[in-house]
C-alpha positions in Angstrom: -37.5 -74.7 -52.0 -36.4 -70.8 -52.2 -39.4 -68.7 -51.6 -39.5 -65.4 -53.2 -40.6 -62.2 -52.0 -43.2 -59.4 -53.8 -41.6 -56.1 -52.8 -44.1 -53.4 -54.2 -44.1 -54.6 -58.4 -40.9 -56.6 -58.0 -40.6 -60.1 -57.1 -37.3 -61.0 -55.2 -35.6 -64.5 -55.2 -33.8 -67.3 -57.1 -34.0 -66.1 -60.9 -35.4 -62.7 -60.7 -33.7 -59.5 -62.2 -31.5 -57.7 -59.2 -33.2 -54.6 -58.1 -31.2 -51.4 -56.7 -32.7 -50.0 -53.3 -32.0 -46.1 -53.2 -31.4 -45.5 -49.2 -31.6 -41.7 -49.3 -32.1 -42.2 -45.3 -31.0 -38.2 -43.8 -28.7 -37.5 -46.3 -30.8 -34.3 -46.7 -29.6 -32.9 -43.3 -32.9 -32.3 -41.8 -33.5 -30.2 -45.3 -36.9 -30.4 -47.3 -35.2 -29.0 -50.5 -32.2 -31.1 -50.5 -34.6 -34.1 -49.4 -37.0 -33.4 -52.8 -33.8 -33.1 -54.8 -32.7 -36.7 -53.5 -35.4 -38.1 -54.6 -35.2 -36.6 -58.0 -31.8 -37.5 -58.5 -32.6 -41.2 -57.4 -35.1 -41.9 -59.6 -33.6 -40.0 -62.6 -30.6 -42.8 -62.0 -33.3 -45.6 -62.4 -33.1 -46.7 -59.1 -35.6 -49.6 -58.4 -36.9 -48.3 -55.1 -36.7 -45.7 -52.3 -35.5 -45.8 -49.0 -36.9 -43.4 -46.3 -35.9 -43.3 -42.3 -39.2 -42.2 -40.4 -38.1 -41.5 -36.9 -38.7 -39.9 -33.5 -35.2 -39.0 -32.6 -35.7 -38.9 -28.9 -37.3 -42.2 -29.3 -34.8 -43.8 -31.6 -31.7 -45.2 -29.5 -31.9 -46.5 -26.3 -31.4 -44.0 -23.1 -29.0 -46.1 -21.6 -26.8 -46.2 -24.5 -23.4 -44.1 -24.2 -23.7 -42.0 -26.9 -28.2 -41.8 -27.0 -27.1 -37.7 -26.2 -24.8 -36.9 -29.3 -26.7 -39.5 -31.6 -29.9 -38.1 -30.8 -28.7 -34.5 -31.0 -27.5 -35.1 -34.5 -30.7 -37.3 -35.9 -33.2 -34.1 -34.4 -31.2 -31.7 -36.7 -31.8 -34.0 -39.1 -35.3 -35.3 -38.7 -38.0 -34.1 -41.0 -41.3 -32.5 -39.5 -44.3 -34.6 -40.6 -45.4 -32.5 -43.2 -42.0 -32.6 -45.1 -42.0 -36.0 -45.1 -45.5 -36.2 -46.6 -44.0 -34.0 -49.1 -41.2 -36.2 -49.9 -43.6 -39.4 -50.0 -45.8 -37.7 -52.4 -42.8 -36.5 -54.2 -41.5 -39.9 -55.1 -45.1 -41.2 -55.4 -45.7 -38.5 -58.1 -42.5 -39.6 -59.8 -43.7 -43.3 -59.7 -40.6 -44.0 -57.5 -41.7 -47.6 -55.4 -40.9 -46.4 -51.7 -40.7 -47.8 -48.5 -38.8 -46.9 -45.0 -37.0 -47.9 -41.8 -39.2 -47.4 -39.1 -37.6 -47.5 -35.1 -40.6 -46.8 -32.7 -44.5 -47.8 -33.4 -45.6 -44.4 -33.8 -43.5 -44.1 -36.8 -45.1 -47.5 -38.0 -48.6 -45.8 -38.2 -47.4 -42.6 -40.1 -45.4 -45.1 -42.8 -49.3 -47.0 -42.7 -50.6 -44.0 -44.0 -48.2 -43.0 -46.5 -48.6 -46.5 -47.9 -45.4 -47.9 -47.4 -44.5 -51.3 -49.8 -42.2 -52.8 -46.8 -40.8 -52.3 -43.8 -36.8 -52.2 -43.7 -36.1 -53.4 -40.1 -32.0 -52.2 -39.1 -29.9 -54.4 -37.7 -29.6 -52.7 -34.8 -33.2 -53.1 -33.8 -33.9 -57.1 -34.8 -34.3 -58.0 -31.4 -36.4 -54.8 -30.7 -39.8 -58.1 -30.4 -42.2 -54.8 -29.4 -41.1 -53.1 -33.1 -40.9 -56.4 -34.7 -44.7 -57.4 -33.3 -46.3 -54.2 -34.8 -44.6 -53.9 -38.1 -45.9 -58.0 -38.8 -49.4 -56.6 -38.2 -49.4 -54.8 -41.3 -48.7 -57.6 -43.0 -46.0 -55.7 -45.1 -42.7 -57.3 -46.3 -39.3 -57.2 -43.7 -36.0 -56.5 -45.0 -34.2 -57.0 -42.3 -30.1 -55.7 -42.5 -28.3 -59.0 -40.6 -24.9 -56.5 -39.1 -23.2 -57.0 -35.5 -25.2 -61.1 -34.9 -24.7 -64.2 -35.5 -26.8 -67.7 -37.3 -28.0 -68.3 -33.9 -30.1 -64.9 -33.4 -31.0 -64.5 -37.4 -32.4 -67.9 -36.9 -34.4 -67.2 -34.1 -35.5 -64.3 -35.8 -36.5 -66.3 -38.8 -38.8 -68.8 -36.8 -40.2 -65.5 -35.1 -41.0 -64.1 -38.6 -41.9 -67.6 -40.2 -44.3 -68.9 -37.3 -46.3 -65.2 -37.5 -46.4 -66.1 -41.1 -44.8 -62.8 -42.5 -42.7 -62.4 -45.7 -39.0 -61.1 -45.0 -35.9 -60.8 -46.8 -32.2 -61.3 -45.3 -30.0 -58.3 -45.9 -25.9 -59.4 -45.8 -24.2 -56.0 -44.0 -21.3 -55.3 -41.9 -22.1 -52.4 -39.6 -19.1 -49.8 -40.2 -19.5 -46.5 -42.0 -17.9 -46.6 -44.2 -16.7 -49.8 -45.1 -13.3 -50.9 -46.4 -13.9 -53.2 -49.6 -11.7 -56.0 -48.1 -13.9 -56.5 -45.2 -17.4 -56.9 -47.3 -17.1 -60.7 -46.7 -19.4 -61.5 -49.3 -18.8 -65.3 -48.7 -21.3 -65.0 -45.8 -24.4 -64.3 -48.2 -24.2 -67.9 -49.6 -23.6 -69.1 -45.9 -26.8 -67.4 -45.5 -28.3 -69.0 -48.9 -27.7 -71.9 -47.2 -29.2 -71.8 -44.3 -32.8 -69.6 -44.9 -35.0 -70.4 -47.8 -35.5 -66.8 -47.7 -34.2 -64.1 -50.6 -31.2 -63.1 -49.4 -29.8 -59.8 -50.3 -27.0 -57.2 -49.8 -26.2 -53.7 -48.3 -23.2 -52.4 -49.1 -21.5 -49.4 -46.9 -18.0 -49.2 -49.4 -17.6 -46.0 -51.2 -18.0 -46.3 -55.0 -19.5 -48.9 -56.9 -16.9 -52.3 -57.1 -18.9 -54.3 -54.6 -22.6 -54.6 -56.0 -22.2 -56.7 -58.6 -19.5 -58.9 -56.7 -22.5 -59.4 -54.5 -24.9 -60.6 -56.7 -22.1 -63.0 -58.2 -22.0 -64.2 -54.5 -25.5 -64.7 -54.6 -26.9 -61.7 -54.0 -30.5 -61.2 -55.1 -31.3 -57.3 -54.1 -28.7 -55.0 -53.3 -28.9 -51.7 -51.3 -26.8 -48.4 -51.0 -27.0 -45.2 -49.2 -27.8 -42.6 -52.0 -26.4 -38.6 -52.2 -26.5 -35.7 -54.6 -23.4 -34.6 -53.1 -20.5 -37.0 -51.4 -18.7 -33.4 -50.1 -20.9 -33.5 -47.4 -18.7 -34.8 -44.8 -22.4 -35.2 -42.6 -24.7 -38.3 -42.2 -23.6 -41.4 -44.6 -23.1 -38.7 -47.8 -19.2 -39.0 -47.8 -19.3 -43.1 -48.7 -22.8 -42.5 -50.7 -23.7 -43.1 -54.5 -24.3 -40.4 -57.0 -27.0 -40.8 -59.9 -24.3 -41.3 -62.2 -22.6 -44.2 -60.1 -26.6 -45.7 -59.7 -26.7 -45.5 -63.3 -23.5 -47.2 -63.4 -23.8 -50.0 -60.7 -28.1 -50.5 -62.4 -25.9 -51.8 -65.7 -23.5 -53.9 -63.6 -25.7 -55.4 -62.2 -27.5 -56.6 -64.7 -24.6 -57.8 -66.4 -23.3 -59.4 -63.3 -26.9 -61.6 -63.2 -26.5 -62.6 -66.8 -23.1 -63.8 -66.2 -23.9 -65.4 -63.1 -27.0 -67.3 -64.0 -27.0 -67.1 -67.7 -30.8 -67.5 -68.2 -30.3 -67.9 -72.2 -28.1 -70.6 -71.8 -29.9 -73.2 -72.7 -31.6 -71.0 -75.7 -28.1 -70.0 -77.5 -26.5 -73.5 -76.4 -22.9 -72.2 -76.5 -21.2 -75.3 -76.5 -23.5 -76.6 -79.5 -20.5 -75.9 -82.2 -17.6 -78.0 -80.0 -20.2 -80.8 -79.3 -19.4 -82.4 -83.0 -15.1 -83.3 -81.1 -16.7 -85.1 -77.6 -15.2 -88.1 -77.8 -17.3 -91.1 -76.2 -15.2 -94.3 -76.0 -15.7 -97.7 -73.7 
């Protein structure tokens, strides 16, 4: 049997409404007033919850990686002091957003403790990080883990890791390119994934615009996420392939549409077929 997942007020798996993760990440450009507005903007769209990185830049890639110089230039322009992110957290709390964040290093795990995250969202880049995986299933918070760049051999190792330490998780279908073109989504792979975990399984979706979120949850899809702006001129960070308000608005409506057509949880209440019923012919 499925299990399902409690995210913060929302329960996620087979049968439940699809809920729309806001991932406003550092689309604010290391800018406290652009970061407030974010948030704003996301939850004026409806969005279901909030998606924060909390980070130590120098700390975040590895040293022996190629790039760890430019990356981590970039991310410290970025990066929030502590204080501005306790003024985003209490931003969204105020707003009654649900929030939650990406965490890369422990000491980022104990400053999203005390902001109360509802989950931890683990990036694909760091499911084999066991040291960061070890600490966040201490807190005994939900994983939503982004599945890019491995294989059904590593998620399921993963998976026994997570199911033997008895934590809750949910599997996110992503391909690791920013941005992504539509044709390469391969949104066959969620219901490979369906069928291999009894975990929700969800989607996050790097295309521009807004054709691919309900295609997902018609592939089986059962939370989607996508990276959130108030302003896709901004050729920095993910902005340029991120959502407006208006487009969350949008994509919250196809959505649900997408879930009723998909799983058609009146069906059996409006009986469609009732009228044609009276011409089924049954001869022996």
């Amino acid at each position: 049997m499925r299990k399902k997942v409690s995210l913060g007020s929302k329960t996620i798996g087979d049968n439940e409404r699809v809920p729309f993760i806001a991932e406003i990440g550092v689309n604010h450009l290391g800018k406290i007033d652009t970061a407030l507005e974010l948030v704003r903007s996301a939850v004026r769209a409806g969005s279901d919850f909030l998606k924060f990185q909390t980070y130590i830049a120098e700390d975040r890639y590895d040293k022996k990686n190629p790039r760890y110089k430019e990356f981590t230039t970039l991310l410290k322009e970025w990066q929030l002091s502590r204080d501005e992110e306790i003024e985003m957290w209490k931003l969204a709390k105020d707003l009654g957003a649900e929030v939650f964040t990406s965490v890369y290093e422990l000491k980022s795990i104990e400053f999203a403790e005390k902001m109360e995250t509802i989950g931890y969202k683990i990036a694909a880049f760091e499911m084999r990080n066991k040291p960061l995986l070890k600490e966040v299933i201490k807190t005994k918070k939900p994983m939503i883990i982004s599945c890019g760049m491995t294989n059904l051999n590593e998620i399921n190792d993963l998976t026994n890791y997570l199911n033997e330490n008895n934590t809750s998780f949910i599997l996110l279908h992503v391909i690791s390119s920013y941005p992504l073109e539509e044709r390469h989504s391969y949104l066959s792979k969620i219901n490979i994934l369906k069928n291999k975990f009894s975990c929700p399984i969800g989607h996050s979706d790097h295309t521009p615009g807004t054709l691919i979120p309900p295609l997902a949850v018609a592939a089986g899809a059962q939370i989607i996420e996508k990276h959130f702006t108030i302003n896709p001129k901004y050729r920095l960070s993910d902005n340029f392939f991120s959502v407006t308000e208006e487009q969350v608005k949008k994509i919250k409506l196809d959505l649900e549409w997408s879930f009723q057509a998909t799983y058609s949880p009146s069906f059996e209440k409006y009986d469609p077929e009732k009228y044609m019923r009276d011409f089924k012919k049954i001869k022996s």
